[in-house]
N, C-alpha and C positions, 0 to 999 in steps of 0.2 A: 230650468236652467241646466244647462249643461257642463260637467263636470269637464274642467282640463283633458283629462283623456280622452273624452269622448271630444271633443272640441279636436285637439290634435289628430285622432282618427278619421275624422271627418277632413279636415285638410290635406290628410297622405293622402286620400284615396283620390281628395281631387288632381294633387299632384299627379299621382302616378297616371292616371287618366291623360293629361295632357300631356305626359312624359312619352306616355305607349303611342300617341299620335302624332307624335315627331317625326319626319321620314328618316332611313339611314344619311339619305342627302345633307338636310337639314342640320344632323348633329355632328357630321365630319365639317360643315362649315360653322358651326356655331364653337365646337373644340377650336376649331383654329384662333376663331375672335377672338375668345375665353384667352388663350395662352399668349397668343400678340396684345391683348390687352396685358397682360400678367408681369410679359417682359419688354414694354416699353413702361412699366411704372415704377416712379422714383424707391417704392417700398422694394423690387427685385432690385433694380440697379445699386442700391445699399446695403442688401442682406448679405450676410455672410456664412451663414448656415440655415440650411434649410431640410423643414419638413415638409416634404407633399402627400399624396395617396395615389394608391394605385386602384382608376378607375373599374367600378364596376360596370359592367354591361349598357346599362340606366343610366351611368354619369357622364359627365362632359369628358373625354379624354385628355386630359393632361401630361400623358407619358412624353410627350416629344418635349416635354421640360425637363426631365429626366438628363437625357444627355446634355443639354443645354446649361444645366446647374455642371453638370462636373467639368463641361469643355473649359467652363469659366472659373474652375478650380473652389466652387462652392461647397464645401461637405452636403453630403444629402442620405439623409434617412426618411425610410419607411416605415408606416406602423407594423406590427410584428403581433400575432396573433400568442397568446400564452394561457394552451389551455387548462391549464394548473390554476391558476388565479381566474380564467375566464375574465381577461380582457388583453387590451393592447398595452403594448407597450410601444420604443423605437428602436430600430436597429438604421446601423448605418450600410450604403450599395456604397461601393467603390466601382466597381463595372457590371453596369447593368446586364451583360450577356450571363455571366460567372454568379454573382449575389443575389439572385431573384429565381424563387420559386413559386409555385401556386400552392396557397397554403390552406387553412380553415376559411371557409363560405366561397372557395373559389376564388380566393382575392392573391393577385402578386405579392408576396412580401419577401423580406431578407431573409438570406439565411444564416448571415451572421449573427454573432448573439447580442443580443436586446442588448440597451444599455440607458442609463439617466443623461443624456447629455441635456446640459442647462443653459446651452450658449445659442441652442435656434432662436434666430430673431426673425423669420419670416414663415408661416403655415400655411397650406393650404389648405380648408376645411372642405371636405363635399358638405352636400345637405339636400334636401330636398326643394326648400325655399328657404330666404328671409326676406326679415323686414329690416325698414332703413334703423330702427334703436339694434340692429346686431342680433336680434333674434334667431335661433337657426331651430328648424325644420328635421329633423335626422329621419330614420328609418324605426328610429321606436325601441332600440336595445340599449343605449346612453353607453355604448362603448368610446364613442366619440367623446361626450361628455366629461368623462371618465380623465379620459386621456390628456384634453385638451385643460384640464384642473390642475397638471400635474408640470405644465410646459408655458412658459411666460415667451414673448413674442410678439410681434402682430400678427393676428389672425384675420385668412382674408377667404370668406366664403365664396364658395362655387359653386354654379348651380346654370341649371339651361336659361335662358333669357325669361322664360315663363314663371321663372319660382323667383322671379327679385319682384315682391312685392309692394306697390312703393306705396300702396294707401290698406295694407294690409292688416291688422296685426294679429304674430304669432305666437297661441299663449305657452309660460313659460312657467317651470317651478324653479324650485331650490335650487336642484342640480345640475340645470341647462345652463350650459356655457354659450355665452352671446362672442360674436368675430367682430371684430373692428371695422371692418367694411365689405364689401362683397367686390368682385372680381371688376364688374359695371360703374364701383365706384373710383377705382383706383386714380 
């Protein structure tokens, strides 16, 4: 039998396999679905402050939400890397051009300073996969987990069309934070 870990090792790798087979094509059209699905759902059109991410290379691009939350006068923070505690925290963008730098692992974050804000009511989680109980899939460092333990909301996972697994399941411990729904479901 195979131990959780190795269980979830076993599924990143098939992830990322089918992730690295994507064409560029493919994922500039699957980002767009991903964010038109995001912002015709009743969960954006009610939110009032929001948490997104800033896409890795690998992820679905989300950024063109970005401006689309502040046109609409949404607060919006990004996770904020804090390497003192070694983990994330949020900070808030007020203009994406000005508030956004490239920070630890090469990822976009604020350069404003972190803060606890308690009032996000909408998230966007990346992940690798989930499954339909909310299960998420991450990269293996529970910075996400962490993060997402700390921030009440609905949480709405993202992920490429390949990683919503609907007859899946992905195993989970203690400290895995499950989303509310994923992007597909909204």
């Amino acid at each position: 039998m195979l131990s959780l870990q190795e269980q979830k090792t076993i599924l990143r790798k098939e992830m990322r396999e089918i992730i690295k087979n994507l064409s560029a094509e493919e994922r500039v059209k699957q980002s767009q679905v991903i964010c038109q699905s995001i912002l015709n759902s009743a969960q954006w059109k009610q939110a009032k402050c929001l948490l997104l991410y800033s896409p890795l290379k690998d992820e679905p691009d989300i950024t063109s939400l970005f401006a689309t939350a502040l046109s609409e006068g949404k607060p919006l923070y990004l996770p904020q890397y804090n390497s003192d505690a070694n983990e994330y925290s949020i900070a808030p963008v007020g203009d994406i051009e000005k508030d956004i730098r490239i920070g630890k692992y090469g990822i976009k974050e604020p350069i404003n300073c972190a803060t606890r804000q308690k009032d996000i009511d909408f998230i966007l989680v990346p992940g690798l996969c989930f499954d339909p109980t909310g299960a998420r899939l991450g990269r293996g460092k529970g910075f996400y987990d962490r993060l997402l333990s700390q921030i009440s909301g609905f949480k709405c996972g993202v992920c490429w069309e390949g990683g919503w697994l609907l007859k899946r399941f992905i195993p989970m411990e203690h400290h895995d934070a499950r989303v509310d729904a994923c992007w597909c479901d909204l």
